[in-house]
N, C-alpha and C positions, 0 to 999 in steps of 0.2 A: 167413463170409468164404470166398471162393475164393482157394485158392492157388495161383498161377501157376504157382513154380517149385518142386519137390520134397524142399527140401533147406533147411533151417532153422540160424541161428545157437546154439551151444551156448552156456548157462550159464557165462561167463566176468566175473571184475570185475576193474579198472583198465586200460580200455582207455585211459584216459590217458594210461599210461605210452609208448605207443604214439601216441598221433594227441592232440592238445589238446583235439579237441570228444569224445575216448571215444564210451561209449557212443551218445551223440547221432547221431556220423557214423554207426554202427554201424547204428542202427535208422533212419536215413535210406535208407540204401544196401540195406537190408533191405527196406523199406517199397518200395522202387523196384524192386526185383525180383518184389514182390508174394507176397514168401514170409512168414515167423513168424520174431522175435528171441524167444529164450527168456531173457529178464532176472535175471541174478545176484542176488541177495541181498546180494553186496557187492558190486554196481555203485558205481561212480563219482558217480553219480547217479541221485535219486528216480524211480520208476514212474512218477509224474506228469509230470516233465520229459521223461522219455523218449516219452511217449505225446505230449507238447507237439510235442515233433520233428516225428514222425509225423503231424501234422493231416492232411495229404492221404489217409494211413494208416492211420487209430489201432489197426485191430486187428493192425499188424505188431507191438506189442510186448505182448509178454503176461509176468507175472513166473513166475519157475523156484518152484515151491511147495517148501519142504523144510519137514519136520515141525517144531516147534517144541515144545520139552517142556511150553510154556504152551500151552493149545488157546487160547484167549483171544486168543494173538499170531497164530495159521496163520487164524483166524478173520478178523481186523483186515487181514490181504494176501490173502482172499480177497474181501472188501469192497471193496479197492481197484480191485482189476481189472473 
């Protein structure tokens, strides 16, 4: 993926709290800039709905990795992406 613009969205969750469609508007307006959403872990909503958003896009959303003390679990959201 080429990224347009230099400057990527940080690992934030409840963008709801903020806008109704959250995350969603989030990595739309990402995806239109042609840069990288770095996806919370406690996003609002699923990688998969997120990356749904994005169809025109799909590689603006990619999820925030954090260690999980199960390897089992950091495994299963490296499979997602």
């Amino acid at each position: 993926m080429q990224v347009n613009f230099p400057i990527f969205t940080a690992p934030a969750g409840g963008h709801v709290k903020g806008h109704p469609d959250g995350e969603l508007a989030t990595a739309q307006a990402t995806g239109a800039l042609g840069t990288l959403m770095i996806v919370s872990a406690h996003s609002s909503y699923s990688l998969e709905e997120i990356a749904e958003a994005v169809a025109a896009a799909p590689d603006a959303a990619v999820e925030s990795l954090t260690e999980s003390p199960k390897p089992r679990g950091s495994l299963r959201r490296v499979a997602r992406i």
